[in-house]
LOKERO-591962 format. One record per residue: x, y, z of N, C-alpha, C in turn. Coordinates in steps of 0.05 Angstrom, whole numbers, plus 32768, in hexadecimal, padded with zeros to 4 digits. Layout:
N
XYZXYZXYZ
...
END
This chain:
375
845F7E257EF284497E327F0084307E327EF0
84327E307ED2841D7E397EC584157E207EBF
84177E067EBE84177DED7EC084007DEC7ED5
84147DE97EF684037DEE7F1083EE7DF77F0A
83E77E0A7F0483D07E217F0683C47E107EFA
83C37E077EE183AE7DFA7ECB83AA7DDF7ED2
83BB7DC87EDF83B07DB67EEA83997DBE7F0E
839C7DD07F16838C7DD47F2583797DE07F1A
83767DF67F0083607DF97EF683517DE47EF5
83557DCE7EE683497DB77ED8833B7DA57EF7
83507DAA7F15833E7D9B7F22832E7DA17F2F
832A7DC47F3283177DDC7F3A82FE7DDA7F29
83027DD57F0D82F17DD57EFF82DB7DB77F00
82EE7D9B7F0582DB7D897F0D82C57D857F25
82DE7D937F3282CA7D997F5382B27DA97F4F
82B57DB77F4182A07DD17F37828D7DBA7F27
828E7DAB7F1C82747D9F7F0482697D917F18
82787D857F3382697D6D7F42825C7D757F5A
826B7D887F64825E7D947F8282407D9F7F86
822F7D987F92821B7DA47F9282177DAD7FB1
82137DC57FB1820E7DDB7FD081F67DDC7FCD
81E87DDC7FE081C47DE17FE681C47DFF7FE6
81BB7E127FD781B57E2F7FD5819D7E317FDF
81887E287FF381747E287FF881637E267FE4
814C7E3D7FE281377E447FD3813D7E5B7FBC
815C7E6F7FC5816B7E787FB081817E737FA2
818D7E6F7FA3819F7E6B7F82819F7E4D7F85
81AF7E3D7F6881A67E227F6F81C17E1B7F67
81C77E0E7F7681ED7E067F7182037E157F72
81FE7E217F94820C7E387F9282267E2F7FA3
823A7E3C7F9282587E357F9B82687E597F9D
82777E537FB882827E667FC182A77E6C7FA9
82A57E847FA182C67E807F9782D87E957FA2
82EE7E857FA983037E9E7FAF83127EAD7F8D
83297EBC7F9483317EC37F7E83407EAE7F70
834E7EAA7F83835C7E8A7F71834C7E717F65
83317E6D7F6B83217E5A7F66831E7E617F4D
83107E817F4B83087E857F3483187E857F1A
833B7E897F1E834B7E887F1383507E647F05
834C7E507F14834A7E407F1283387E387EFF
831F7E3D7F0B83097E397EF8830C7E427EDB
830E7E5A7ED3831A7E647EBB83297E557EA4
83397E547EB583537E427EAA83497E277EA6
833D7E1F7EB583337DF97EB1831F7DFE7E9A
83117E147E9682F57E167E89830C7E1C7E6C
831C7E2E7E7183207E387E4D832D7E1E7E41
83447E117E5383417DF07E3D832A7DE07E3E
83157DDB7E4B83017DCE7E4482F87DD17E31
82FC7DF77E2982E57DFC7E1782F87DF37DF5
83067DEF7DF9831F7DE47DE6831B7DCD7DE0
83137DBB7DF083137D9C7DF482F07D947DE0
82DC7DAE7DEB82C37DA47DE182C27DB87DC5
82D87DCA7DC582D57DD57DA082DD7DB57D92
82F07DAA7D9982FC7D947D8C82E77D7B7D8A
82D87D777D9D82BB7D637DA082AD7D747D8A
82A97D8E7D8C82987D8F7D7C82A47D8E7D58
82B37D957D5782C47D897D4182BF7D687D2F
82CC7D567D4882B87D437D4082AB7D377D42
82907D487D4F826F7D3E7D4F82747D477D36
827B7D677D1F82727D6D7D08827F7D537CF8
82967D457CF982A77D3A7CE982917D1A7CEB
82887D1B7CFF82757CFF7D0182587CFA7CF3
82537D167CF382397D227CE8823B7D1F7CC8
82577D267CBF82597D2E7CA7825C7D067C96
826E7CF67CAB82737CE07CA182557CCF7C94
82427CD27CB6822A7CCA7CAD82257CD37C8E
82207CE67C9282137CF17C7E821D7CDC7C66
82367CE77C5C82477CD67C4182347CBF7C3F
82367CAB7C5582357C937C56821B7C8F7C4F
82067C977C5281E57CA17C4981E17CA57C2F
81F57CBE7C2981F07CCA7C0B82027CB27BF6
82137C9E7C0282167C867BED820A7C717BEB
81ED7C6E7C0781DB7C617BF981C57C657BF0
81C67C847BF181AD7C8F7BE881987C8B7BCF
81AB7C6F7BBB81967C697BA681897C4B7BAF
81917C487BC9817D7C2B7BD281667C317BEE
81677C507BEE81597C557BFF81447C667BF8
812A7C5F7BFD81177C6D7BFB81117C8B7C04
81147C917C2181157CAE7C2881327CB07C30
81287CCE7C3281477CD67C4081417CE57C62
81277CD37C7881237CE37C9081397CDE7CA1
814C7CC67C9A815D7CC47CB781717CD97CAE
817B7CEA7C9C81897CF87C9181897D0F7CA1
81757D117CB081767D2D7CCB818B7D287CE2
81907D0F7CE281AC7D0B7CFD81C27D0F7CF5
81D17D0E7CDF81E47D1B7CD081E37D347CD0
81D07D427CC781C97D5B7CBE81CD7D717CE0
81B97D5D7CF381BD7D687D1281D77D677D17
81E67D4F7D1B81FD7D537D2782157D647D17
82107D6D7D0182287D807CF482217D997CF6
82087DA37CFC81FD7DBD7D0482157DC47D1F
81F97DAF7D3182067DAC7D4B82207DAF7D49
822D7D9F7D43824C7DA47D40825E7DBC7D3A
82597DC77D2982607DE47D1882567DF27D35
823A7DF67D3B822F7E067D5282477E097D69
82457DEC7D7882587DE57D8A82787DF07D8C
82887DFA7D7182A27E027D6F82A17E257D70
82887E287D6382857E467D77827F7E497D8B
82687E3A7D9882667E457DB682797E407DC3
828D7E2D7DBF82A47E267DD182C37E3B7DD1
82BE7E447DB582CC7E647DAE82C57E797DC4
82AE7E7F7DC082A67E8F7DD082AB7E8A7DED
82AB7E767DFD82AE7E6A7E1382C17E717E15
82E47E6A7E0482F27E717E0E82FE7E887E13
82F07E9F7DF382F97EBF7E0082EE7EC67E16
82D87EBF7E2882CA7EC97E3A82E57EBC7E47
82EC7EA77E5083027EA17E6683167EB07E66
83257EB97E5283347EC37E4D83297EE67E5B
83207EF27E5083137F0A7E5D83097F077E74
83057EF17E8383047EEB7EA3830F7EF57EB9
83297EF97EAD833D7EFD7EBA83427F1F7EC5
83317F277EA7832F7F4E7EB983117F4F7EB0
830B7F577ED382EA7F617ED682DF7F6F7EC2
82F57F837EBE82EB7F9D7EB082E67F8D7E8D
82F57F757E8882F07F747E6B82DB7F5A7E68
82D57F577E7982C37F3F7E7C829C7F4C7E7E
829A7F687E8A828B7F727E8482787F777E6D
82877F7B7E57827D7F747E41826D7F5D7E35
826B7F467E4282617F347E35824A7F317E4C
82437F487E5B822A7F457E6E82167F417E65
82087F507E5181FB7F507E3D81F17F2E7E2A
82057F287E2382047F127E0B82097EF37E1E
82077EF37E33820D7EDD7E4281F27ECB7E41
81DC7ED27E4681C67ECB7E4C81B67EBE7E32
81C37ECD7E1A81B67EC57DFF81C87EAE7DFC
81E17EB57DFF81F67EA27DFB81F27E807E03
81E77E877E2381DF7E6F7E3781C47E677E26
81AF7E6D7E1B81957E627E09819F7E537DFA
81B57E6A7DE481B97E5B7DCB81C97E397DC6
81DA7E3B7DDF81EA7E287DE881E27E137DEB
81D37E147E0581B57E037E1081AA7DFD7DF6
819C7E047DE581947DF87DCB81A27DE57DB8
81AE7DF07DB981C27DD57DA281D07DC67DB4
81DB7DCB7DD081DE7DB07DE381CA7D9F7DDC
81B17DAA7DE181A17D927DE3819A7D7E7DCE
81977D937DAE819E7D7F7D9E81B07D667D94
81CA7D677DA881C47D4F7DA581C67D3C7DB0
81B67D3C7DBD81A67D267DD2818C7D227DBF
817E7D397DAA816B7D307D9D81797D227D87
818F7D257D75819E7D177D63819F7CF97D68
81A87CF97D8581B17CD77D8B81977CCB7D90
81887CDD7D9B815D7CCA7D9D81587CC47D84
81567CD57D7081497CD37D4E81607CBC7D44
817B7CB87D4E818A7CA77D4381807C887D41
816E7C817D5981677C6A7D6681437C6E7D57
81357C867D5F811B7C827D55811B7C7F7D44
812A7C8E7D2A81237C897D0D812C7C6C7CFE
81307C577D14813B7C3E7D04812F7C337CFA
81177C2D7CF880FA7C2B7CE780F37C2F7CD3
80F97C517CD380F57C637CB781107C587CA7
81257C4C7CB181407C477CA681397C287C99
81297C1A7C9E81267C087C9E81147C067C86
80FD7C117C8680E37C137C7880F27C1E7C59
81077C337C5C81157C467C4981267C2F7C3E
81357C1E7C4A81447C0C7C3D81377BF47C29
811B7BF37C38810D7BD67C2981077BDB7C19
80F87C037C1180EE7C057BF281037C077BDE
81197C1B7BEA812D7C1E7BD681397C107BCA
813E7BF27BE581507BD77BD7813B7BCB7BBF
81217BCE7BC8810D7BB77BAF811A7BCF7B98
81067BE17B9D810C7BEE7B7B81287BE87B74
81407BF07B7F81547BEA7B7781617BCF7B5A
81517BBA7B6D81557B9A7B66813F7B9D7B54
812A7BAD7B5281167BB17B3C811F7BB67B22
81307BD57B27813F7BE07B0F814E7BD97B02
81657BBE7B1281767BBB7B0781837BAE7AF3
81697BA97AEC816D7B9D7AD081767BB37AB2
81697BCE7AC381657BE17AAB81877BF97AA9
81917BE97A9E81B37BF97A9C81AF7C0A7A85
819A7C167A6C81957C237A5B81887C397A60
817D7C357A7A81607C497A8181727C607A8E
816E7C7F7A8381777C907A8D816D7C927AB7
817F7C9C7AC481757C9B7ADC817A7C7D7AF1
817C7C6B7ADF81857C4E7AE381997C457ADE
81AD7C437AD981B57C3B7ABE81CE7C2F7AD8
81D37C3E7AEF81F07C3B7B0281DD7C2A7B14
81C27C247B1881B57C117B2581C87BEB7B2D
81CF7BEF7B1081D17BCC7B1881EF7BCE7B28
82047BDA7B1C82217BE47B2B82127BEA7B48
82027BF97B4F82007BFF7B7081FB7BE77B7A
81EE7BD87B7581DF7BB97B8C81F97BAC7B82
82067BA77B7282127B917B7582337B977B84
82367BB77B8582537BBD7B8E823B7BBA7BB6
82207BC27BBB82167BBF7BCD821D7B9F7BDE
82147B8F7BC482117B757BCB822F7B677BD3
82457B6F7BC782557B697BC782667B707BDF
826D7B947BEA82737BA07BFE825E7B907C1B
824A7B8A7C19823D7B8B7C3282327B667C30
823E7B5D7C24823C7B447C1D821A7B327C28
820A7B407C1281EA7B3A7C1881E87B2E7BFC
81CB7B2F7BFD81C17B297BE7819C7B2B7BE1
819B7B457BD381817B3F7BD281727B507BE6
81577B5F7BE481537B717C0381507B5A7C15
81377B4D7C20813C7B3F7C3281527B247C36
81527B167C1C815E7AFE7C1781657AFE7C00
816F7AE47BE981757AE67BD181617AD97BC5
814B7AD07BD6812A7ACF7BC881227AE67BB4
812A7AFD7BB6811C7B137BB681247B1B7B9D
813C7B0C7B90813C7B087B6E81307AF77B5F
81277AE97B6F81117ACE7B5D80F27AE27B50
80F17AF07B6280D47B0C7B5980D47B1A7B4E
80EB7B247B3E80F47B397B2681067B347B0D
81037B397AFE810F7B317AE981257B467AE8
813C7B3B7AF281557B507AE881677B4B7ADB
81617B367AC481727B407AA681607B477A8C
81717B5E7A8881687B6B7A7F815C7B5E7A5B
81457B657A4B813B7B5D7A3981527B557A24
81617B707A2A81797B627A0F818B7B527A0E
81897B4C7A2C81977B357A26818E7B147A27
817E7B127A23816B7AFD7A2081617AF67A04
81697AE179FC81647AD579E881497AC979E5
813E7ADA79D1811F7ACF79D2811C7AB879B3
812C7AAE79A7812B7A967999812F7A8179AF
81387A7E79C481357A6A79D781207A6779E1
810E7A4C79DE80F77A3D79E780FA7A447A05
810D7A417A1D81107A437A32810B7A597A3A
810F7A727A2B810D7A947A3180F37A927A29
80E77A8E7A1D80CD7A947A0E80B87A897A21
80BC7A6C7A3280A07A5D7A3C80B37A697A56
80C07A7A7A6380C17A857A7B80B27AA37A78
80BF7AAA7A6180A37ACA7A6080927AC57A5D
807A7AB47A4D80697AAE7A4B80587A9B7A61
80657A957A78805A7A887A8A80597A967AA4
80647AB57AA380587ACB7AB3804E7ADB7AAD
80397AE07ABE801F7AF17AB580327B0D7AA4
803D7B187AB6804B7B2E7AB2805E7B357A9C
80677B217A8A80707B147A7180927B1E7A7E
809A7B1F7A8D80AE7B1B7AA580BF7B007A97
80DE7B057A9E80F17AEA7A9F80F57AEC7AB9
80EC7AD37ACB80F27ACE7AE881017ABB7AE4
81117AB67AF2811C7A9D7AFA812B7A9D7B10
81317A887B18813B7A7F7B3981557A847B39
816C7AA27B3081847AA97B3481877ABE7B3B
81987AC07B4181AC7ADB7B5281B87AE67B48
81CE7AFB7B4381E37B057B3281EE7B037B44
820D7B067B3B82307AFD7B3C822E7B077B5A
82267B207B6282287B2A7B7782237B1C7B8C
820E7B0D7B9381FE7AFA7B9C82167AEA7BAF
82297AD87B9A823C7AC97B9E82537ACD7BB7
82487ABA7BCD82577ABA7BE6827B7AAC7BDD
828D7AC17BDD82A57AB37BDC82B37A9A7BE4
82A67A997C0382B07A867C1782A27A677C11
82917A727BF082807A527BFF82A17A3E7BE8
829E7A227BFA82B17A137BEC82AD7A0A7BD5
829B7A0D7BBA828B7A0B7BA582877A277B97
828F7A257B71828B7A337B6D82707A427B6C
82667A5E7B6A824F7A677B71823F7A5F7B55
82217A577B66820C7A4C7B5A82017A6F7B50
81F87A727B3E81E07A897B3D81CD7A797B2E
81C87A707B1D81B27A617B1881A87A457B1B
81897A407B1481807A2E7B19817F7A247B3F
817B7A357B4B817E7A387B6C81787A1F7B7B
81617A247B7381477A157B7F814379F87B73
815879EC7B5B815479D77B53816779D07B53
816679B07B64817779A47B6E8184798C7B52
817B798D7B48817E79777B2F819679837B16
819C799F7B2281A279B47B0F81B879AC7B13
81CC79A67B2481E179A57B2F81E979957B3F
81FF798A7B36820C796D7B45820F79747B5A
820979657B71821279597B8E820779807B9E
81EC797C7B9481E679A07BA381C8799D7BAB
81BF79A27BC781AF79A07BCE81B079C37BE0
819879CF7BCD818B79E67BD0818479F07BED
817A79DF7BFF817C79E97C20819379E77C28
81AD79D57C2681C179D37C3281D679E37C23
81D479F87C1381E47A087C0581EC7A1B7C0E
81E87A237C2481F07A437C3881FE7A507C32
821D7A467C2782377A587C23823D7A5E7C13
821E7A517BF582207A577BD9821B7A7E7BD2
82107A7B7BDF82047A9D7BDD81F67AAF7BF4
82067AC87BFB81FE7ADB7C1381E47AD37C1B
81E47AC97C3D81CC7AC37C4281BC7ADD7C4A
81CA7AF57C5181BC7B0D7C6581B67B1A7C49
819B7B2E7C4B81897B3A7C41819D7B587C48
819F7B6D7C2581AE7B7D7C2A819E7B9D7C36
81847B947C4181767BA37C58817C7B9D7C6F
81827B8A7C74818F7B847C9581AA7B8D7C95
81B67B877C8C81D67B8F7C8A81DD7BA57C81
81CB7BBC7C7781CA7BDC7C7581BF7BE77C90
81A47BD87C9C819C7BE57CB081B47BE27CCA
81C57BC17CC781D27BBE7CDD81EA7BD77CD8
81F27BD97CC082127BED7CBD820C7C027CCD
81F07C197CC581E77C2E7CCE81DE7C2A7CEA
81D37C147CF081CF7C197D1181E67C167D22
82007C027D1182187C057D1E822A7C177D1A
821C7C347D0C822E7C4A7D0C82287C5C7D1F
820B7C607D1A82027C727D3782007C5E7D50
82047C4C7D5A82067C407D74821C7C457D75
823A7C4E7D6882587C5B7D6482527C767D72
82477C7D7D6182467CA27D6182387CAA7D7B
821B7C9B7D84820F7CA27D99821A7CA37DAF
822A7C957DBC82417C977DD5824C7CAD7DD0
82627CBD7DB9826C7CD07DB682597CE37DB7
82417CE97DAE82377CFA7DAE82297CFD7DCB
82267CE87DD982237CFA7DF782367CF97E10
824B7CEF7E0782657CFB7E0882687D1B7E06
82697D1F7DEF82637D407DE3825E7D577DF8
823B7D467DF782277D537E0382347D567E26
823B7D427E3082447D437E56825C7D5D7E55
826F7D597E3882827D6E7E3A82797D8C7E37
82667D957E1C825E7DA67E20824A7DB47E3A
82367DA77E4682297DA77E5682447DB27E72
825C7DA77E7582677DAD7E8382787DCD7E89
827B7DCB7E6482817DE67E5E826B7E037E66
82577DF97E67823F7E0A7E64823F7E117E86
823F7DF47E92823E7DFA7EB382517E097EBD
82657E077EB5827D7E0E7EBD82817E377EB7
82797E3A7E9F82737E4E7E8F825F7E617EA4
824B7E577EAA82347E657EBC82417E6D7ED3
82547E5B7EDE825D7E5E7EFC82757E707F05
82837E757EE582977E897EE582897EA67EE2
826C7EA77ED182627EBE7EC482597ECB7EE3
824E7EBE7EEF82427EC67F0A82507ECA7F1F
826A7EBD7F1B82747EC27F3282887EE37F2A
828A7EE57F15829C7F047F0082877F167F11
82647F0C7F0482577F1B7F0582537F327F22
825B7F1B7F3782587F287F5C82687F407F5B
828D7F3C7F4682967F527F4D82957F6A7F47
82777F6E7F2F82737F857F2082737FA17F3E
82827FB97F37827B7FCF7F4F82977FC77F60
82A07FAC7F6C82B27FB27F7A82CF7FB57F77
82DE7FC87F8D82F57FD27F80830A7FB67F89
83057FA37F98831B7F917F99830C7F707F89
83217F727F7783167F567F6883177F397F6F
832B7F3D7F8383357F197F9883217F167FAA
83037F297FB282FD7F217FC182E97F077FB2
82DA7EF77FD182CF7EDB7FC682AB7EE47FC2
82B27EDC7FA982947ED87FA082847EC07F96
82677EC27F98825B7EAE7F92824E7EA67F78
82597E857F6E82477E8A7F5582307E767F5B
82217E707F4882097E5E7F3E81FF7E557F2B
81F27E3E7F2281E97E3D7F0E81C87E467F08
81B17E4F7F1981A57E607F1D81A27E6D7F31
81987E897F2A81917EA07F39817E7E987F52
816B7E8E7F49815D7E8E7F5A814E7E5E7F57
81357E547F6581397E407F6381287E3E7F48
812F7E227F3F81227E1B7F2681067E1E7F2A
80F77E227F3480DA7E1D7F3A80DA7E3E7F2A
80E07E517F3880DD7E707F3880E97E787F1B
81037E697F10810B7E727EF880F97E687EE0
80F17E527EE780DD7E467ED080C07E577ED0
80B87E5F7EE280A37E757EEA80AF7E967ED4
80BB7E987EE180C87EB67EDA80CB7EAF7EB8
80DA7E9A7EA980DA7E8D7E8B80BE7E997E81
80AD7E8E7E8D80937E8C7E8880847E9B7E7D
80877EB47E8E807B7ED07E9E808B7EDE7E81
80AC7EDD7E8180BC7EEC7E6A80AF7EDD7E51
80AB7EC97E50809C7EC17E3580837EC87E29
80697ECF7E4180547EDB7E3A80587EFA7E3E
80697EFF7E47806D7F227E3B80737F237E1D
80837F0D7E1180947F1D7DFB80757F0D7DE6
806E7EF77DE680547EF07DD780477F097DD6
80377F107DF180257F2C7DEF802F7F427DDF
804C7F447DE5805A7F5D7DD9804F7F587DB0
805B7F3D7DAE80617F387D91803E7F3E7D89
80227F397D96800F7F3E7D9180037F5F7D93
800F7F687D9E80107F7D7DA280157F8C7D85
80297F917D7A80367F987D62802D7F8D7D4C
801D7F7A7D5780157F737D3F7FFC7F757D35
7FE67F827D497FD07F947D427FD27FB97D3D
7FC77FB77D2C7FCC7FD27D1C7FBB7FE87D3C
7FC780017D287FC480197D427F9A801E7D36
7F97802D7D497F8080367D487F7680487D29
7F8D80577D317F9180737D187F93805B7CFD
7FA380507D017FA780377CDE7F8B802F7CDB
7F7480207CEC7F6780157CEA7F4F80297CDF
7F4B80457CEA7F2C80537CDF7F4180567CBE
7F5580627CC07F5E80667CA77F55804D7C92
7F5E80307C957F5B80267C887F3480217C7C
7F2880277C907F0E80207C8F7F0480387C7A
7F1080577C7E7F06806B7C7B7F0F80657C52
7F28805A7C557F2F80577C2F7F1B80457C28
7F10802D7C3A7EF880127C257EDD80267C1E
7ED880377C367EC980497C317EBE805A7C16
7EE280647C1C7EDD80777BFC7EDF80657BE6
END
């Protein structure tokens, strides 16, 4: 029986998210309930609200992964602005496993008028606060997609300095620099921010280890302005496994260097992708993951919320009467949106005036204060 009951909850409750009744010019989505409907409803709503504590669970657990995944590349990235969609969706998340708490003692107390009364009061704050962090995240998964730019721009400074530093394994603050790009280079199989050009422009071995009694070390520092050792190689990291040849890192660009090797036709010698493209691709293919779940989330909770309104209103009809089976009506507004957004309005420039109000001093404060500059 108690099976029964709950699969008809669950199909009372779909009917309830899809049906739309024309309420005229007053209430707006208004649906008639008997006592068994509402029973239904209840029951379909308190596992929903089970179903979207557990979404919100892991929106937090998705929120939190981002995050990790950020804060271990956080020494090749310049800012930290995309770091707000992590930060949103674990709020959100945490948020989401209480309001859905709450959701379900209200169902539960559904069931007697008299104990459901209690939450007459706290329903309305409840429905704001809810509404708010629903909607965040719908702003989480927008900033996920807008900030790919700032993700982008953040990756290109952090990777140069990175490949800048890494020569310097002595320098306090540096020193785990060259270990990050090359376990980078290696895991995400790049090379270099854009390309492996992008080590021919920095000198990253380091002074000590360079032998400066060598004529060859000496007319290469001395033949950049910058008194810089450049040269046309890569480190170990660089080195594409798959190519059928062992890996070249030096002498790149010169074909004379190396038997039977011609420098444009070398492709499989060393990572051709730039390890800014293949950071930006990982991260945009984590939230293009997450974004579907997260408005997923959002259709579930949103459902919870509808569903939530239509039981509160319809409890609400039986306040005063002595038989509780009779059929009442719920809605998801009182009156039509045109009039509630009006009335919003109207409650909003009361409580502004109010807060201005209080916040000019009384008459009596003011001669007083004038009357002490006085003396």
């Amino acid at each position: 029986m108690l099976c029964q009951n709950i699969h008809c909850g669950l199909f009372e409750f779909c009917c309830f998210n899809w049906i739309i009744i024309s309420g005229g010019t007053m209430a707006v989505l208004k649906i008639k309930f008997s006592f068994q409907r509402r029973v239904h409803l209840a029951q379909g709503l308190w596992l929903l609200s089970w179903v979207a504590m557990f979404s919100g669970g892991v929106t937090f657990c998705m929120g939190l992964f981002l995050k990790m995944e950020l804060l271990r590349r956080a020494e090749v990235m310049h800012t930290t602005d995309i770091h707000v969609v992590p930060n949103l969706l674990m709020v959100v998340g945490l948020a989401s496993v209480g309001i859905n708490l709450f959701a379900g003692r209200v169902c539960q107390d559904s069931m007697d008028s008299t104990r459901f009364t209690q939450w007459k009061n706290v329903m309305i704050p409840y429905f704001g606060v809810s509404l708010f962090f629903t909607s965040m995240l719908i702003v989480a998964m927008a900033l996920s997609y807008a900030l790919q730019p700032n993700l982008e721009e953040s990756l290109k400074v952090g990777l140069k300095n990175g490949i800048r530093f890494y020569k310097d394994t002595d320098t306090p603050g540096r020193c785990f620099q060259k270990e990050t790009i090359d376990r980078l280079q290696v895991e995400f199989r790049c090379c270099g921010n854009t390309n492996f050009k992008d080590w021919f422009e920095v000198q990253w071995i380091s002074n000590r280890y360079l032998d400066f009694t060598s004529k060859e070390v000496n007319d290469r520092v001395r033949s950049n302005v910058d008194g810089r050792y450049l040269m046309d190689g890569v480190p170990f990291s660089c080195c594409n496994p798959a190519s059928p040849r062992p890996c070249i890192q030096e002498h790149l660009t010169d074909n004379s260097a190396h038997f039977n090797y011609d420098y444009h036709s070398e492709e499989l010698n060393l990572h051709n992708r730039g390890c800014r493209e293949a950071l930006v691709n990982y991260f945009m293919g984590l939230m293009n993951t997450i974004g579907p779940c997260v408005l997923s989330v959002f259709f579930v909770q949103m459902s919870v919320l509808a569903s939530l309104r239509y039981l509160q209103t319809a409890m609400a009809a039986l306040e005063g009467q002595e038989n509780v089976e009779v059929e009442t009506e719920g809605y998801i507004l009182e009156k039509g949106v045109k009039e509630t957004l009006n009335e919003a309005k109207e409650t909003l420039k009361k409580l502004l005036q109010l807060g201005q109000v209080d916040a000019e001093p009384a008459p009596g404060d003011a001669e007083a204060a004038e009357g002490k500059a006085a003396s």
